[in-house]
C-alpha positions as CSV (number, residue, x, y, z in Angstrom):
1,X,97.6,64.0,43.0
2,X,96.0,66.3,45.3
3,X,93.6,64.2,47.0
4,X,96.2,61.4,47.3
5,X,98.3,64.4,49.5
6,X,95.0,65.4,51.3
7,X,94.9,61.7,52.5
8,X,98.1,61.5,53.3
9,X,97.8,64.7,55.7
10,X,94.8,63.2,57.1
11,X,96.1,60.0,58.1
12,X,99.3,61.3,59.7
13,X,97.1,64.3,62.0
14,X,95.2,61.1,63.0
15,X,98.3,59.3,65.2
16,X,96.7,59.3,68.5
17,X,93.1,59.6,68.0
18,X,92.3,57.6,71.2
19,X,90.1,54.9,71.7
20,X,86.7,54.6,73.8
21,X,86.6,52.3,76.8
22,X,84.2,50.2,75.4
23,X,86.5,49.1,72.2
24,X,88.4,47.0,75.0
25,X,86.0,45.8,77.2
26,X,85.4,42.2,78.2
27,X,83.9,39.5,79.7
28,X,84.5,36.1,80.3
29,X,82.9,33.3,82.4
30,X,85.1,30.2,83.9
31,X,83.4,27.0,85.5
32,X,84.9,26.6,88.8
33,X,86.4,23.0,88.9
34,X,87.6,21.0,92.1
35,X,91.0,22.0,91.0
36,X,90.5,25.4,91.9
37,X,89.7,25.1,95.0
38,X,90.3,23.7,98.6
39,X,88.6,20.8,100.7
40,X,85.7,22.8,101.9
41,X,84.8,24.0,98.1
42,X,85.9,27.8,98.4
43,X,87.8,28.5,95.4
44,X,91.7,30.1,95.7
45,X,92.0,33.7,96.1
46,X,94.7,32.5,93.4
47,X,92.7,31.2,91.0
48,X,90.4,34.5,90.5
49,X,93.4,36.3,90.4
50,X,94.9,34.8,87.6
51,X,91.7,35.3,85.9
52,X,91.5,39.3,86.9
53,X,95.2,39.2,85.2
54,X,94.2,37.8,82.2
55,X,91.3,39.8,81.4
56,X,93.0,43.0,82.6
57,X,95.8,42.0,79.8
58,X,93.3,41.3,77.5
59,X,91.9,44.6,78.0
60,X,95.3,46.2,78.1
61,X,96.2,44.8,74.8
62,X,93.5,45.9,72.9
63,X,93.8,49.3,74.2
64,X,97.2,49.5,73.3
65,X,97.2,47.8,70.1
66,X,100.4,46.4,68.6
67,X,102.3,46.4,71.5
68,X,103.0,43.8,74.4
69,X,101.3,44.6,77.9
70,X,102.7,43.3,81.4
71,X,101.4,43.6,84.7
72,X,102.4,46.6,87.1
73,X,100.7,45.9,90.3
74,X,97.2,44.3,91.3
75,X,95.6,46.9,94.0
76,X,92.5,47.0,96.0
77,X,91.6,43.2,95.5
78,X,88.9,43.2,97.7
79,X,87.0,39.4,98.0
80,X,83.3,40.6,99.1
81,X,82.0,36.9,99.1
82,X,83.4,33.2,98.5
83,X,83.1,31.7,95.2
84,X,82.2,28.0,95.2
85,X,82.7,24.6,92.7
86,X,80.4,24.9,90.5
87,X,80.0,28.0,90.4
88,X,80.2,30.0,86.7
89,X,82.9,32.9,87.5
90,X,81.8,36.1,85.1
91,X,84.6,38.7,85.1
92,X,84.4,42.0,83.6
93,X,86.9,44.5,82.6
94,X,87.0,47.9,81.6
95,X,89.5,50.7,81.0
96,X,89.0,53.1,83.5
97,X,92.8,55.6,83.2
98,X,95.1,56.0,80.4
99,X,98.9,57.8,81.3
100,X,101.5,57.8,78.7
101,X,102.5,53.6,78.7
102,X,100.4,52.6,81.9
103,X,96.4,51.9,81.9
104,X,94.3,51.3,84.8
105,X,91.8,48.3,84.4
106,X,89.0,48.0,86.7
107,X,87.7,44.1,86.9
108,X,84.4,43.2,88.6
109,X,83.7,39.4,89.5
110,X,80.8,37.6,89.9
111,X,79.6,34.6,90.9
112,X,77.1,32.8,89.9
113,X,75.1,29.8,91.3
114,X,74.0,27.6,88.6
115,X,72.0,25.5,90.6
116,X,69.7,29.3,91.5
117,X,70.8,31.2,89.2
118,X,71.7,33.6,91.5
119,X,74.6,35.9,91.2
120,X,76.8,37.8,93.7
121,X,79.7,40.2,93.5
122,X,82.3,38.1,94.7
123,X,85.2,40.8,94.4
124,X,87.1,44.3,92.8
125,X,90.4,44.7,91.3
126,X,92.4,47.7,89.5
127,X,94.9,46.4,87.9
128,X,97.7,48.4,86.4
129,X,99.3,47.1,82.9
130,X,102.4,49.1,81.3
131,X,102.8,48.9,77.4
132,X,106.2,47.6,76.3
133,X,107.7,47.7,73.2
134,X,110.1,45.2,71.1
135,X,112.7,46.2,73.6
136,X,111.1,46.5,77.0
137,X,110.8,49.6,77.4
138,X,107.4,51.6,77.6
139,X,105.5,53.0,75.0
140,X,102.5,55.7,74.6
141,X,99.0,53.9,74.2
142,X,96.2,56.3,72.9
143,X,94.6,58.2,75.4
144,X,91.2,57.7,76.7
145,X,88.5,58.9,74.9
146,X,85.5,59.7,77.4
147,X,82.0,59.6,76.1
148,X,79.3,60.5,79.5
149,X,80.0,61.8,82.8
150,X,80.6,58.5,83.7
151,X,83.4,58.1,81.7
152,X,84.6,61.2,83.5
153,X,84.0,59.7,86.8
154,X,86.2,56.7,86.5
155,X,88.7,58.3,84.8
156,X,89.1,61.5,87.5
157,X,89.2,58.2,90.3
158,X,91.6,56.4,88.6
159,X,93.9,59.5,87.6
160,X,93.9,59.9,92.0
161,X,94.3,56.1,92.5
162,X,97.5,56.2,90.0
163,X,99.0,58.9,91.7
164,X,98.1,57.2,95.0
165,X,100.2,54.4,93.5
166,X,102.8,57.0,92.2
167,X,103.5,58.7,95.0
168,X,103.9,54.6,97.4
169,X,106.2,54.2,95.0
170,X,108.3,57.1,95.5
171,X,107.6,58.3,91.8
172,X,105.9,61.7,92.3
């Protein structure tokens, strides 16, 4: 009887243990198809940015866990070089800032040339996702657990970047 209390206690102290940026990091690569782009081959702004959305939701959600994610704002897109047809685009996504219900997901894209095998960073994104519950409204999402002084890093920039954001908003 004991032990089944001891467990008991344990599991409720551990509510909001955090979580590690890499338990939600990911990467996926899309073929860019005639489709996504215009006559002269470059492919849509557009089209990448619907890819930095999905994997910053992706992201997002497993942070968060059980609830649903939506997207807050898309900041500092910046396209460093054109992405062609043909070309595979790798995008990768980490956590870089946990508040109470927002996140802040960095997204790096690359592009590579399948022909070379040459591959170039193509563009940035931080991309702010709110947790949500059952009713819309937001919810707290564990917080960030940092591992290195890199961890640190990203999280100190992105705690300054949110407040940036904050503060445009007339929040702060």
């Amino acid at each position: 009887m004991i032990i089944i209390w001891d467990l008991i206690v344990l599991t409720v102290g551990r509510e909001d243990t955090g979580k590690r940026s890499g338990e939600s990091e990911a990467e996926m690569i899309v073929m860019m198809l005639p489709s996504d782009a215009n006559p002269k081959g470059n492919v849509f702004g557009g089209v990448i940015l619907k890819h930095v959305d999905l994997i910053a939701g992706l992201v997002a959600k497993r942070h968060s866990g059980r609830a649903n994610v939506v997207t807050a704002s898309i900041d500092r897109m910046v396209f460093l070089k054109p992405v062609f047809i043909g070309n595979a685009l790798i995008i990768s996504a980490r956590i870089t800032y946990v508040r109470r219900s927002s996140m802040e997901i960095e997204v790096n894209v690359e592009a590579e040339d399948l022909d070379d095998n040459s591959k170039v960073h193509a563009a940035t994104a931080f991309v702010t996702m709110v947790a949500l519950d059952k009713y819309g409204k937001p919810i707290k999402v564990p917080h960030l657990v940092m591992e290195d002084e890199n961890d640190k890093k990203r999280y100190s920039e992105g705690e300054l970047r949110m407040n940036s954001r904050l503060k445009d908003a007339g929040k702060v």
